[in-house]
N, C-alpha and C positions, 0 to 999 in steps of 0.2 A: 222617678229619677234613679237611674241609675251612677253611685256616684263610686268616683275613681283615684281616688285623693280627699285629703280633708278640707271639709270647707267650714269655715270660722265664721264669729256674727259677734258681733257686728263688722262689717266689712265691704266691700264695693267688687263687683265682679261684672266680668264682659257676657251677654248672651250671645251664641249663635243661633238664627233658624234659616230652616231651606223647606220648603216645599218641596214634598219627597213624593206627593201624586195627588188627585182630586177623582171624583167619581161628579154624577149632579147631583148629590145633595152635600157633600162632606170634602174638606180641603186637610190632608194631612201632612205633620207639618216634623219635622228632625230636628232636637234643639240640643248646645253642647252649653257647658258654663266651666268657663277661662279665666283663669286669671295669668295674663300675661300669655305667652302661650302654652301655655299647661293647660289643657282639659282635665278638670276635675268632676264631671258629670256631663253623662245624657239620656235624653229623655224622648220619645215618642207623644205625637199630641194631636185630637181631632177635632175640628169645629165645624159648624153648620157650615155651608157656604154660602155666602151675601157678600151684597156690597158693602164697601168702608166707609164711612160717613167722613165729611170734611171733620165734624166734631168731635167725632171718635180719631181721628188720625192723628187731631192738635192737644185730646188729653193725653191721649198715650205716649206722645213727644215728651209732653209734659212730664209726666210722671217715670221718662225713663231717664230724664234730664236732672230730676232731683235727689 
């Protein structure tokens, strides 16, 4: 993370991500963290690539919800 502003904790803040390209095995992804619209950080990020599971989609709602 590169960050750009201060960011405090305990606190609630917005993510962005984009899909910035994919190769076959790896999905890479550009991600900023906002509060309000100030960008106070971002970050580059790579993961396997797969599928998303129905179950994987409804924790991660979850847990982005709480």
């Amino acid at each position: 993370m590169t960050y750009l502003g201060e960011v405090l904790h305990p606190r609630s803040y917005d993510i962005g991500i984009a899909v910035s390209g994919h190769d076959e095995h790896t999905v890479h992804y550009e991600l900023g963290l906002f509060d309000g619209g100030q960008c106070l950080g971002t970050a580059d990020a790579a993961a396997p690539r797969g599928k998303l599971s129905a179950t994987a989609l409804a924790w991660s709602r979850q847990r982005i919800s709480s």
